[in-house]
N, CA, C and O atoms as a GROMACS GRO file, in nm:
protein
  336
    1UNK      N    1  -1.467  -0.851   2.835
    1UNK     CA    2  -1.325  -0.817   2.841
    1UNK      C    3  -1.244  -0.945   2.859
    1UNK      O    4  -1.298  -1.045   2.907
    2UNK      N    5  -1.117  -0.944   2.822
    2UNK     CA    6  -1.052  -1.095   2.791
    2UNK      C    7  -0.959  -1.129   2.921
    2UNK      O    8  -0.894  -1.233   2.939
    3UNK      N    9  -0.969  -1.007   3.014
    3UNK     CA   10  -0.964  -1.068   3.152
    3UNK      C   11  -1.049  -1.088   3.275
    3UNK      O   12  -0.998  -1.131   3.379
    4UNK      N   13  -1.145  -1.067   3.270
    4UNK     CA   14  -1.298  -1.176   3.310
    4UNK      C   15  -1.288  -1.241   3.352
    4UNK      O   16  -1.275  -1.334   3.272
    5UNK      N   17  -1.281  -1.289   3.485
    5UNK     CA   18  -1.265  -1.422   3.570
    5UNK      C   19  -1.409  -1.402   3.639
    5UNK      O   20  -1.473  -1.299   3.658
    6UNK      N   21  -1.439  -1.548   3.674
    6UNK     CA   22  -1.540  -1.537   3.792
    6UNK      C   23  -1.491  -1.564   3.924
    6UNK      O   24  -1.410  -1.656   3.935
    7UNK      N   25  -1.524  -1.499   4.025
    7UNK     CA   26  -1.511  -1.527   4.167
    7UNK      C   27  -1.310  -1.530   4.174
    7UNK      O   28  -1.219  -1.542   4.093
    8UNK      N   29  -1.324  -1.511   4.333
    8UNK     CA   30  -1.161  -1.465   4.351
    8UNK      C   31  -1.089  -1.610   4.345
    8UNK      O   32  -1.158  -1.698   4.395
    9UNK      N   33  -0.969  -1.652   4.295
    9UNK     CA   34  -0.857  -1.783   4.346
    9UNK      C   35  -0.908  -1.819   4.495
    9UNK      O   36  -0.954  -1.752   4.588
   10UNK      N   37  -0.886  -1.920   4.478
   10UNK     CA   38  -0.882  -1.975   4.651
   10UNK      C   39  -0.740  -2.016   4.679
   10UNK      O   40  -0.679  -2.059   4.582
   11UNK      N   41  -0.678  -2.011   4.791
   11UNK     CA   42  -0.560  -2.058   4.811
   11UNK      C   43  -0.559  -2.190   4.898
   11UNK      O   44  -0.643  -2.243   4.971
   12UNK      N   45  -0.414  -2.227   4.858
   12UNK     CA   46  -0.436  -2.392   4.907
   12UNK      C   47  -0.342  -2.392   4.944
   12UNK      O   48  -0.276  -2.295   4.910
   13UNK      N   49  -0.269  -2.501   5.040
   13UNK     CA   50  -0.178  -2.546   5.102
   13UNK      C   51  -0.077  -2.615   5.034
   13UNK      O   52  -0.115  -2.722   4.986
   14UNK      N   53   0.041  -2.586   5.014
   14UNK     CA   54   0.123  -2.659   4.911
   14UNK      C   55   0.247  -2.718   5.000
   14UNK      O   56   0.365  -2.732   4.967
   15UNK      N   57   0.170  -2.754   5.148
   15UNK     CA   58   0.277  -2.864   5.224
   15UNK      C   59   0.396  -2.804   5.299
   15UNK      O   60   0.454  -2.853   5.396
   16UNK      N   61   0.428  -2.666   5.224
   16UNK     CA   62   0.569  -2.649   5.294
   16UNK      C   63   0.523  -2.532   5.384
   16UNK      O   64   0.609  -2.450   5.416
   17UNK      N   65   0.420  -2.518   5.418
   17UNK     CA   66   0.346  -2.408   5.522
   17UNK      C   67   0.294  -2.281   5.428
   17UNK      O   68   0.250  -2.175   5.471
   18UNK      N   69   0.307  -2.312   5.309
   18UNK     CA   70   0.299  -2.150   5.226
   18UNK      C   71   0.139  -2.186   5.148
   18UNK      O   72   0.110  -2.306   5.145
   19UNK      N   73   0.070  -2.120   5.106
   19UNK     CA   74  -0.045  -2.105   5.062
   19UNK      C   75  -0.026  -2.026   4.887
   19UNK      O   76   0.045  -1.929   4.862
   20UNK      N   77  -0.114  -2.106   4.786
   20UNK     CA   78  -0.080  -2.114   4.708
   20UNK      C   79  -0.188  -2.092   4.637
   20UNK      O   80  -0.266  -2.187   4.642
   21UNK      N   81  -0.234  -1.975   4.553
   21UNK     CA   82  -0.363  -1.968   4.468
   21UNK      C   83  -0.347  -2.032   4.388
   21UNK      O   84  -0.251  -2.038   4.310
   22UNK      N   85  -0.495  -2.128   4.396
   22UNK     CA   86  -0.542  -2.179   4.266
   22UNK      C   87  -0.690  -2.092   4.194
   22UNK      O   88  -0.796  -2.042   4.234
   23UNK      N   89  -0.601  -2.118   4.046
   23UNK     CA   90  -0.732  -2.052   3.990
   23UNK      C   91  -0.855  -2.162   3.981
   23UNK      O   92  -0.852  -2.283   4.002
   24UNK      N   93  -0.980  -2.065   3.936
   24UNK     CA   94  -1.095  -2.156   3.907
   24UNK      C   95  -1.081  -2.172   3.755
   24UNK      O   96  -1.026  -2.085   3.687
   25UNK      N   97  -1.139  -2.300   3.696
   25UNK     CA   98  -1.158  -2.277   3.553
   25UNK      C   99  -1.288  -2.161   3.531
   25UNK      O  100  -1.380  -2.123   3.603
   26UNK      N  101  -1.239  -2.129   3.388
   26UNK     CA  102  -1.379  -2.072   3.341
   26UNK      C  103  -1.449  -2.155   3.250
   26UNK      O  104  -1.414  -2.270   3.223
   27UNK      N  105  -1.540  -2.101   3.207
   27UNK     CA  106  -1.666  -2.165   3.135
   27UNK      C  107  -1.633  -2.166   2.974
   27UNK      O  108  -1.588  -2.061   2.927
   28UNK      N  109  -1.646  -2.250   2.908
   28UNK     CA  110  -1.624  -2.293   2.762
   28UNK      C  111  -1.725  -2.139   2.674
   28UNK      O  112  -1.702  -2.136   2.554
   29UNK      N  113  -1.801  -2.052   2.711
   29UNK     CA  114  -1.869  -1.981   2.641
   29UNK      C  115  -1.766  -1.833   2.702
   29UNK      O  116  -1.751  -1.732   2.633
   30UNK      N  117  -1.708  -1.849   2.830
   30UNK     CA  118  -1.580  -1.715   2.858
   30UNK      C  119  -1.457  -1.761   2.797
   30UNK      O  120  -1.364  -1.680   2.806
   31UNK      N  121  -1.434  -1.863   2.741
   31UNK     CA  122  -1.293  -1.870   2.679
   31UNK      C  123  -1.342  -1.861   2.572
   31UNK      O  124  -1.239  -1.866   2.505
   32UNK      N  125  -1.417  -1.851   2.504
   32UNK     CA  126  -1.449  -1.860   2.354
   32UNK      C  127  -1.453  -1.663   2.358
   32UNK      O  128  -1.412  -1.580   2.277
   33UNK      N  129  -1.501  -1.656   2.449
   33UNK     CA  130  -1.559  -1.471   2.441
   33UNK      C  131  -1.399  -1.456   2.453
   33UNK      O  132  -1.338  -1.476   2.348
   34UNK      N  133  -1.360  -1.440   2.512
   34UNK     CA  134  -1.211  -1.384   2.584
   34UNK      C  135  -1.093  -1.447   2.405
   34UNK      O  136  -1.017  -1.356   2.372
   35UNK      N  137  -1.083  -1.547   2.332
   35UNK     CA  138  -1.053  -1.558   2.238
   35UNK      C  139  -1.118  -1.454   2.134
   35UNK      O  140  -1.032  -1.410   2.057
   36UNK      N  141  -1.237  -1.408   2.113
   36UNK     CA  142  -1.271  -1.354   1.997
   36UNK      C  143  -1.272  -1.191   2.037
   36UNK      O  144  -1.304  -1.108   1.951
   37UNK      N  145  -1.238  -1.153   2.167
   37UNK     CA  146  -1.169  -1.023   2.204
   37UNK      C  147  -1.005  -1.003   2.174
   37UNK      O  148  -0.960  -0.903   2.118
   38UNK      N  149  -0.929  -1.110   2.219
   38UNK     CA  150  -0.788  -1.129   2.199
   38UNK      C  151  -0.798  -1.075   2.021
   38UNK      O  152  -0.750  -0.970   1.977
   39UNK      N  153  -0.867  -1.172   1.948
   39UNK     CA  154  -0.855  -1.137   1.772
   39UNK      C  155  -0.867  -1.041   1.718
   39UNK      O  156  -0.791  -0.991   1.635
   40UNK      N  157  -1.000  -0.991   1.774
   40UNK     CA  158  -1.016  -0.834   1.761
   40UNK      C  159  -0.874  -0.744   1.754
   40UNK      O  160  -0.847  -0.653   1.676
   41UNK      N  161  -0.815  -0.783   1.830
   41UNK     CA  162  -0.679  -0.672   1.896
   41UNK      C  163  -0.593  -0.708   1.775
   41UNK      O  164  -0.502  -0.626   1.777
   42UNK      N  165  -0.581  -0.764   1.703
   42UNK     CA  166  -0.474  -0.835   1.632
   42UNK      C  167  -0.488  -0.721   1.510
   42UNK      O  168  -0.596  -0.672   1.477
   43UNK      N  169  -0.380  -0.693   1.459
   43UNK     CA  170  -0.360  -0.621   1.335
   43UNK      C  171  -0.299  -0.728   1.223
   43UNK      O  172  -0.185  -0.774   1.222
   44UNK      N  173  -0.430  -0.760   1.105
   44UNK     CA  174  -0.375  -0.842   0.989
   44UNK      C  175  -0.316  -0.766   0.918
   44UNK      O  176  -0.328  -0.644   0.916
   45UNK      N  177  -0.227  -0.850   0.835
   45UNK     CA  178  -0.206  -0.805   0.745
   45UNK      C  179  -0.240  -0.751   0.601
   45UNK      O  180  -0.296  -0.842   0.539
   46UNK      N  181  -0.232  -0.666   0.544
   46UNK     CA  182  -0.307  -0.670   0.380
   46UNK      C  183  -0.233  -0.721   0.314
   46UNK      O  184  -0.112  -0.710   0.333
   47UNK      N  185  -0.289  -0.796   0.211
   47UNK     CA  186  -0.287  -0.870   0.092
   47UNK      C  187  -0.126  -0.831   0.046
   47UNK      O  188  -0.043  -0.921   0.060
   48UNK      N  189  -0.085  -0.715  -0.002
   48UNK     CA  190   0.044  -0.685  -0.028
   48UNK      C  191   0.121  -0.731   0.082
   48UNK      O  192   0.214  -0.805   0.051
   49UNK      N  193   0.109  -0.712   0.176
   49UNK     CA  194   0.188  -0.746   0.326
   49UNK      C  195   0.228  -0.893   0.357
   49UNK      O  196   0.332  -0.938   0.406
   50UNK      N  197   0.115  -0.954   0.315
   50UNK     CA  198   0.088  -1.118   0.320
   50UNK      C  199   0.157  -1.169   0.196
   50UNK      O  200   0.220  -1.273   0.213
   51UNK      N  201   0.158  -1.124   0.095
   51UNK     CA  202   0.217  -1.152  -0.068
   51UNK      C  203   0.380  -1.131  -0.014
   51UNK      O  204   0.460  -1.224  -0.023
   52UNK      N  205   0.415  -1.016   0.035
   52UNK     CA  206   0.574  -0.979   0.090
   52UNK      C  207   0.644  -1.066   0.152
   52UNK      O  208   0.744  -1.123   0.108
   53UNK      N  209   0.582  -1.083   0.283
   53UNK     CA  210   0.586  -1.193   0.383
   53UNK      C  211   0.643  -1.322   0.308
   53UNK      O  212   0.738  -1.401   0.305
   54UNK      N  213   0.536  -1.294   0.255
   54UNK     CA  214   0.538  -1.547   0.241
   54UNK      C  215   0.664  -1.531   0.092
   54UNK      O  216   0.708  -1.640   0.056
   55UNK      N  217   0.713  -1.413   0.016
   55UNK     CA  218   0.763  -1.401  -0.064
   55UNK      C  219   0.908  -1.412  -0.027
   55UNK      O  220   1.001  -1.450  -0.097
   56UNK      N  221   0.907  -1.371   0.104
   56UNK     CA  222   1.017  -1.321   0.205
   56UNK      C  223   1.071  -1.429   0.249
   56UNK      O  224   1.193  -1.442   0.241
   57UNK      N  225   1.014  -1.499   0.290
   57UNK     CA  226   0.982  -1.666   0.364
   57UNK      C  227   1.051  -1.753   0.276
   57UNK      O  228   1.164  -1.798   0.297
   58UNK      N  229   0.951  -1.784   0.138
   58UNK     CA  230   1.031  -1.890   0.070
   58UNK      C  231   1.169  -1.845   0.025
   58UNK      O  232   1.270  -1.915   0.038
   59UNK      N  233   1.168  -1.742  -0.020
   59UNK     CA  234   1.290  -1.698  -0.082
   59UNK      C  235   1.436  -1.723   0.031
   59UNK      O  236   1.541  -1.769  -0.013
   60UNK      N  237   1.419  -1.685   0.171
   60UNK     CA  238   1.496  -1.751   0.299
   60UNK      C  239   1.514  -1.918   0.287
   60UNK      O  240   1.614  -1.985   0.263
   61UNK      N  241   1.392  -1.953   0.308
   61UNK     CA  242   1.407  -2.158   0.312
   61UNK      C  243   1.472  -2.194   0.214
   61UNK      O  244   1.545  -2.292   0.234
   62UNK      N  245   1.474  -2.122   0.046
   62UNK     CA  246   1.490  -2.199  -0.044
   62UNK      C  247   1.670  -2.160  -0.042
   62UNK      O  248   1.751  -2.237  -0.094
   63UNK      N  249   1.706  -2.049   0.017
   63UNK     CA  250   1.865  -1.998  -0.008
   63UNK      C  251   1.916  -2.101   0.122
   63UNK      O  252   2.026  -2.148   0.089
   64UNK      N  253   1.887  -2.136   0.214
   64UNK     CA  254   1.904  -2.199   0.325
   64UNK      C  255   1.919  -2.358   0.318
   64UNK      O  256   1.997  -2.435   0.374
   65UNK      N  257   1.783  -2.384   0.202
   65UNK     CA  258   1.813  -2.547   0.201
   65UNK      C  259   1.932  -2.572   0.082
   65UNK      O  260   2.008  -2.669   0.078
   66UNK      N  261   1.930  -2.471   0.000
   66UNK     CA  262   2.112  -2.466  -0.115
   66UNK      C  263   2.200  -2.433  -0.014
   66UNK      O  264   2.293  -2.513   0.000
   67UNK      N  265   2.199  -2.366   0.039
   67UNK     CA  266   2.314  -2.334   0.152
   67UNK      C  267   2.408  -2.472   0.218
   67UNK      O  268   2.527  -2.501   0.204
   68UNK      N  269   2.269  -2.556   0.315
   68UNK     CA  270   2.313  -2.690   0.354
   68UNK      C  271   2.307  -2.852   0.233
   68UNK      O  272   2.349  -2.967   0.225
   69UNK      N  273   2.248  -2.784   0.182
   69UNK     CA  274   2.274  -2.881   0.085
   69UNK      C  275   2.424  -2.876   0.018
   69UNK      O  276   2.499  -2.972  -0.003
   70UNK      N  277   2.443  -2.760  -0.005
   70UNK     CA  278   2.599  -2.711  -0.061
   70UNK      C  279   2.679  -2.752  -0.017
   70UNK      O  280   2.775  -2.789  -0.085
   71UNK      N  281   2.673  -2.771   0.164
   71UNK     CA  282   2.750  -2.790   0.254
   71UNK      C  283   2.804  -2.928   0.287
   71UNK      O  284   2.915  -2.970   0.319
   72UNK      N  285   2.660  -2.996   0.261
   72UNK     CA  286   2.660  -3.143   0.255
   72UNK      C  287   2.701  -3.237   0.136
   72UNK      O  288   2.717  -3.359   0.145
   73UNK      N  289   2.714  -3.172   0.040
   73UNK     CA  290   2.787  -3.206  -0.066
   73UNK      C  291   2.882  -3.204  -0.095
   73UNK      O  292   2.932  -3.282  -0.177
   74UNK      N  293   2.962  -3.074  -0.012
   74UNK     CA  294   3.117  -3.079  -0.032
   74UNK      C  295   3.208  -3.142   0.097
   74UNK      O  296   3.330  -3.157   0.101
   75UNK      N  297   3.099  -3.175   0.210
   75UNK     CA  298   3.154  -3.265   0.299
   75UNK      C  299   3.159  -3.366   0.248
   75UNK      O  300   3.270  -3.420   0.244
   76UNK      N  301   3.054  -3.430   0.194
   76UNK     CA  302   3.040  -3.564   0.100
   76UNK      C  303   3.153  -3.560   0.010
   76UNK      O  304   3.238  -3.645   0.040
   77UNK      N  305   3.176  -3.501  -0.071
   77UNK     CA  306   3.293  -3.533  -0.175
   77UNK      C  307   3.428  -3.478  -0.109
   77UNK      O  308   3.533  -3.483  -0.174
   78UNK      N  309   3.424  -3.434   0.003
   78UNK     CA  310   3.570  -3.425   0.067
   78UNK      C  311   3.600  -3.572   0.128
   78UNK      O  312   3.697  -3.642   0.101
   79UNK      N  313   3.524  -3.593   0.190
   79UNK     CA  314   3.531  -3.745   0.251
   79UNK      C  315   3.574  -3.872   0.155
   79UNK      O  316   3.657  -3.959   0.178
   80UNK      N  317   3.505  -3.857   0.061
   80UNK     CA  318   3.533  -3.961  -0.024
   80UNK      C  319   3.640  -3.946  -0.103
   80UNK      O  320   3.695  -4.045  -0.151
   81UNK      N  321   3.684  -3.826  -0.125
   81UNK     CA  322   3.844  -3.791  -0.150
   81UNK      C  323   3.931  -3.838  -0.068
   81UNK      O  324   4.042  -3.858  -0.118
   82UNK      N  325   3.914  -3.869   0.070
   82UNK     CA  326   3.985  -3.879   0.185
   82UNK      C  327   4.021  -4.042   0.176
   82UNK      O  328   4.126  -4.100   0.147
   83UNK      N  329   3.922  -4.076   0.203
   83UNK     CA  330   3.831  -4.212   0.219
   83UNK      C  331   3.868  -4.329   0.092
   83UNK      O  332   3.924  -4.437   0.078
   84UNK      N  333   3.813  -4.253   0.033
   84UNK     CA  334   3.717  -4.345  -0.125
   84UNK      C  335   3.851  -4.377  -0.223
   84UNK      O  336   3.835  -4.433  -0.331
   0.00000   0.00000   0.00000
């Protein structure tokens, strides 16, 4: 299970009179287990879903980088109207 610890926190003194759990590390073979339980849980996507997505995606970046580019171009040629 991907919350699996060994043995309880110990608490420590953090100076201002208050006591303060520290965890223990775990072991490189429980974080690897506790990662490939976390994945399990994960719902991928299908192929259509993933095709949608990333279709979804560029089509955003590419209206976004015309957007500021647009923007930066007509600041640019306002300026130099001003300016130039």
């Amino acid at each position: 299970m991907a919350t699996e610890t060994r043995g309880e926190p110990e608490a420590k003194d953090d100076g201002k009179g208050k006591r303060k759990k520290v965890g223990k590390r775990t072991s490189p073979a429980l974080f690897v287990r506790q990662i490939v339980a976390e994945l399990r849980k994960v719902i991928w996507p299908t192929r259509r879903e993933l095709i949608t997505y990333t279709t979804v995606s560029l089509v955003f970046v590419i209206f976004m980088v015309a957007l500021v580019s647009g923007a930066d171009w007509g600041l640019q040629e306002g300026i130099y109207a001003i300016f130039g």
